[in-house]
N, C-alpha and C positions, 0 to 999 in steps of 0.2 A: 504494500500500500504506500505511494507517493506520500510524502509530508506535506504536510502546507505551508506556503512559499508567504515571507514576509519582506517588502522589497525597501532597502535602505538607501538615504541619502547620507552623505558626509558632508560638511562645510571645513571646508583647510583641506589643502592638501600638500603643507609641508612636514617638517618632524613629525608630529602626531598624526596627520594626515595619512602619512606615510603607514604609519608603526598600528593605525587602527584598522587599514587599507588591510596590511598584509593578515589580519587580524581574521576580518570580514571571509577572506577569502580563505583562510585555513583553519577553517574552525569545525565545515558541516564535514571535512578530509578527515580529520585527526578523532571528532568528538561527537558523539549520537545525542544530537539535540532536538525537542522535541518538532520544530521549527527550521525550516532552511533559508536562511540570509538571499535574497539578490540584492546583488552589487550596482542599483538602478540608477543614480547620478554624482558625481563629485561637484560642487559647488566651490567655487576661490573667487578671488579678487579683482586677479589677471588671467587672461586668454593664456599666455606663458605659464603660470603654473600649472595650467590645466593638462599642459602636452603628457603630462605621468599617469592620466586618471586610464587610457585604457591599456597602458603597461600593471599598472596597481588593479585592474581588474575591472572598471565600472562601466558600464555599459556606453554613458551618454554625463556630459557637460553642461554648468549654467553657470552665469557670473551671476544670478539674479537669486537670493537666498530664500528671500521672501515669494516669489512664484514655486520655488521648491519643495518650501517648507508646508505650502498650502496643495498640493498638487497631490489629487484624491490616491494614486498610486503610491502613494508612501506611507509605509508603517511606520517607517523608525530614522529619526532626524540625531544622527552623529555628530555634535558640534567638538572641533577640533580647531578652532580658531585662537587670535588671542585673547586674553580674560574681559577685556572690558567689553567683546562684544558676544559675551556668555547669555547676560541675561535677557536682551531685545530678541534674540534668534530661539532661546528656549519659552520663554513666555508663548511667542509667535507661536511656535509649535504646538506646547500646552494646548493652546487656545484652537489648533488645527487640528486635536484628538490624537496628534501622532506620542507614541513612545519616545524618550528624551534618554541618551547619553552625551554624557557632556565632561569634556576632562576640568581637571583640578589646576587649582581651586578654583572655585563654582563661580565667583565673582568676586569683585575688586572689593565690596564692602557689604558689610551680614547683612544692611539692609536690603541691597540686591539679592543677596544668597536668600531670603527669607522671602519676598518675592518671587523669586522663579520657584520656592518651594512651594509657594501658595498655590500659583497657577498648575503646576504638576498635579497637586491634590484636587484642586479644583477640576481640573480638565481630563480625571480618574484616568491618567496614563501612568506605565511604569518609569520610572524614572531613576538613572544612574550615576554616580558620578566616580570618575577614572582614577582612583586611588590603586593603579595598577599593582603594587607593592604585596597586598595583602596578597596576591594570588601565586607569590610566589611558593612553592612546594617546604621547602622550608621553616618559612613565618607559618602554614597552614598546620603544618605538627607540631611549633612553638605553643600555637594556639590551642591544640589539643591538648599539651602537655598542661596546659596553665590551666585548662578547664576542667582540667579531669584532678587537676591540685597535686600534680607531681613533682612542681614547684614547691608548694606549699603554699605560704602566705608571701606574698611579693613585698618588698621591701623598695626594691629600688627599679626602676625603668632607667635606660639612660639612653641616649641616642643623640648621633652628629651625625649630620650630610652636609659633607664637605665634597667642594669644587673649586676648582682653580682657573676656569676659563675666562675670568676679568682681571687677573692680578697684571695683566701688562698695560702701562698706564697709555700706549697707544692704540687701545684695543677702542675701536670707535663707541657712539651709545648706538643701542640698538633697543626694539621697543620694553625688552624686560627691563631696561633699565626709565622708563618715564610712567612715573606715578597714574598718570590718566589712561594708560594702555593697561598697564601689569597690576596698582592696588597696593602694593608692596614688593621688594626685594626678595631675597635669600628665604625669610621669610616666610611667603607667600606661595612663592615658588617649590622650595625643596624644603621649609619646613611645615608647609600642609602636611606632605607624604610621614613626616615622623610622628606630626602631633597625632594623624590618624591613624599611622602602625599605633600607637599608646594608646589610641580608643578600644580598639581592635584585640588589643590585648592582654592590658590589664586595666582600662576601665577611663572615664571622663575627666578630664583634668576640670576641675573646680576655680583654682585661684591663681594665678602669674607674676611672677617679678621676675625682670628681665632687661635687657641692654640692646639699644639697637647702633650698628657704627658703619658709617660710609668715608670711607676708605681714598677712595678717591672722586672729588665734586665735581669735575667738570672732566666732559670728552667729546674730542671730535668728531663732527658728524659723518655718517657712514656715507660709503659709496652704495652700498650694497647692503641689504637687511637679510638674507635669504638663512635662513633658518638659526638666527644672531649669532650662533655660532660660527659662522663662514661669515660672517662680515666683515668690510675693510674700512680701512685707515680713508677720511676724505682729504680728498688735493686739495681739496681749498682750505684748508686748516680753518673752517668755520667749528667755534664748540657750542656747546651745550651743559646743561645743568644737572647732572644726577641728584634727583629728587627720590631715591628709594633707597635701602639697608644695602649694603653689601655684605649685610655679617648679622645675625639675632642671635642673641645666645641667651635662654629662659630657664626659669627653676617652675615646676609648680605641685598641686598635689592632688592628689587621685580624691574624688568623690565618693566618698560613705568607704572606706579603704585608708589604712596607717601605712600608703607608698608616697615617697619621694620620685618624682621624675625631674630630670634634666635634659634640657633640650639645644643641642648648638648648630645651625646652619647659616654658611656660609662660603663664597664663590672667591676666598682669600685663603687659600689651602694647599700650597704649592704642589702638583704630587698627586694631588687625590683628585682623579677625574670624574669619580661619581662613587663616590663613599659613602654610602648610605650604610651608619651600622649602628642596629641597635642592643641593646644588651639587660637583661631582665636578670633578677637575683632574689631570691625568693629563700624561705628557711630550710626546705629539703632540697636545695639547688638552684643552679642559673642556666643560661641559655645565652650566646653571643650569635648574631648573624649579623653579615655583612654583603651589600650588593654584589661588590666586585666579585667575591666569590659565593653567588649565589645560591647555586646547588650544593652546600654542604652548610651545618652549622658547628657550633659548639655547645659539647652539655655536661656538667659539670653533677655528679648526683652523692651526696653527702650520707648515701646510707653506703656508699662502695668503702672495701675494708681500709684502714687508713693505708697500708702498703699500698692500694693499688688505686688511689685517689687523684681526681686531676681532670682541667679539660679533656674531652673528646671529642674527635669530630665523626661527623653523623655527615652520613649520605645522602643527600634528601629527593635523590633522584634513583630509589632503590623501590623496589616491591616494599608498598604497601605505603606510603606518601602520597599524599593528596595528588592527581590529577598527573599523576608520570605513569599510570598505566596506558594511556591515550598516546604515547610518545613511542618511545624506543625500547631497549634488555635495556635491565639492570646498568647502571654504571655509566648509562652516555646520559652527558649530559644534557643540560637544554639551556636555550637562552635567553635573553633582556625581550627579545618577540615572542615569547610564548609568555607569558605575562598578560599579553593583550588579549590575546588566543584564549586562555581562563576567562577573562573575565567576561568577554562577549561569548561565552560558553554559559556560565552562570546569568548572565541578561539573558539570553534565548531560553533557557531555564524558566525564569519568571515570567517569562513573556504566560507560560502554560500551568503554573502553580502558585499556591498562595505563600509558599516557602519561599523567602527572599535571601541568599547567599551572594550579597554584595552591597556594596557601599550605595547609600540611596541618597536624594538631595539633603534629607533631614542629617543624616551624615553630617555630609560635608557644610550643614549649616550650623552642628555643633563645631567642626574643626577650626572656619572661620569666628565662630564667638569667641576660640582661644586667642588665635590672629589679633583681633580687636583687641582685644585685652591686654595682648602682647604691649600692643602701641602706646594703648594706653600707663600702661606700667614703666615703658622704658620714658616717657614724656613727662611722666610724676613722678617717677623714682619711688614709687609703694607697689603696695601690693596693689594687686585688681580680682576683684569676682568674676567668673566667667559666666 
């Protein structure tokens, strides 16, 4: 029996464009979902970036978001653009009955983020947002392990995502660095992904004190924006103002729970291309996992004899790990794109059941009330409620 065909649009199609592209299309290959994806339009900005959309799989092109978005052929609207035009594009859709995934963070400010959540509820669609992170096989048995209290009582969260793609003071602005495109910095950016791995894990951060520092204030305007990271130095030495963090670094504390969490991200990190590591510590043990090396963690368990006591590292790409039977044997591992591949596996998922395994707007309208909070705490120098 044929499954029933749900046809998607995207908006962006660069980095995430790309990374939700390859997503779409290997998802109904690898994963029995209840749903099969068409890959029915790319939507962007430029004619030029669209020339990828039928290498990336999609059928057909528009520069026109809003004819897309309303356009009776579409189940499900993929916004992959940049933050500040999250919420105009997913409202729109709310409001078109279509299904909403939309990457992180959800929007520049909670009163946006609370707003596109309104309308998502309002307009009884499922609704997603790309805290890609969680899905990886790894964090998924971290999560088992804490739930099932193999940890114990968690004591400490801790977590840095660190990058180093702005520390060259010729490196042009590009739009993650202006407040009215991106909302915030470091931030906003790579410390949504932590503060949500620590929802996700061991529970709601409640309160915040924290530091924000920009590094360096003014940069040369770009020649080129193409995905900020391949951006250039401009000839005409025309600058600009960096108005967002280059660095947050936060304390805060878990709700109705005696955890201390520590939070540090930051794009001033020489070395560390994409360091995402977080590290949990609990009274029967801890847990370390770290981006770069993905498919393994570390597990540390306090009842092993004391002779034979000590981090260990754990396979997490082995029989019987979340979502690596869809994959390869034992032992290959898998990559930063299978990430995506999860989690538009668990959306197709929901699309058919009342059981939600993934991060939803309300989510990420908790992660931005920390965000807020952040701000607000490092501009008082107190604490803040979340």
């Amino acid at each position: 029996m044929a499954k029933k065909t749900v046809n998607v649009a995207i908006i962006g199609a660069n980095f995430m464009g790309k990374a939700h592209s390859n997503a779409w299309r290997k998802v109904d290959m690898f994963f029995d979902a209840p749903v099969k994806p068409v890959m029915k339009v790319m939507c962007g900005k430029f004619k030029e970036e669209l020339e990828v959309a039928q290498r990336y799989g999609w059928q057909e092109t528009s520069l026109d978001w809003r004819e897309v978005v309303n356009r009776p052929d579409i189940d499900i609207v993929d916004i992959c653009t940049p933050n500040f035009l999250h919420p105009e594009i997913a409202i729109e859709a709310a409001k078109a009955g279509k299904h909403i995934v939309c990457e992180k963070p959800l929007a520049n400010t909670l009163k946006e983020a609370k707003a596109m959540l309104t309308a998502a509820e309002k307009g009884g669609v499922k609704h997603m947002c790309g805290f890609s992170y969680r899905f990886a096989p790894a964090v998924q048995t971290m999560k088992q392990m804490i739930s099932k209290g193999e940890l114990g009582d968690i004591f400490h969260f801790r977590a840095a995502y660190q990058q180093d793609w702005i520390v060259d003071p010729d490196f042009p602005m590009v739009w993650r660095l202006k407040k009215k495109h991106t909302g915030s910095g470091a931030l906003g950016d790579i410390g949504a992904h932590i503060t949500d791995l620590c929802h996700f894990l061991v529970g709601d951060v409640c309160e915040v004190a924290g530091t924000l520092e920009t590094f360096i204030k003014k940069r040369v305007v770009a020649d080129s924006d193409v995905g900020a990271w391949d951006a250039r130095g401009g000839k005409g030495k025309k600058f600009d103002t960096v108005d967002v963090d280059d660095a947050a670094i936060f304390m805060g504390r878990i709700k109705n729970a005696n955890t201390l969490a520590s939070f540090e991200a930051t794009r001033f990190a020489p070395g560390r291309r994409n360091y995402n590591c977080i590290e949990v510590y609990g009274s029967k043990g801890s847990v370390i996992w770290n981006q770069e090396d993905m498919n393994q963690f570390e597990y540390f368990n306090r009842s092993d004899p004391p002779t034979a006591q000590g981090f260990r590292k754990v396979l997490a790409c082995d029989i019987g790990h979340p979502y690596v039977h869809a994959w390869w044997p034992p032992g290959h591992i898998i990559g930063y794109e299978h990430l995506f591949v999860h989690e538009i596996y668990e959306f197709l998922c929901g699309l058919k059941c009342k059981k939600i395994n993934y991060p939803t707007f309300a989510d990420a309208v908790k992660c931005q009330s920390v965000l807020e909070a952040v701000e607000k705490a490092a501009a008082t120098k107190r604490w803040q409620k979340v």
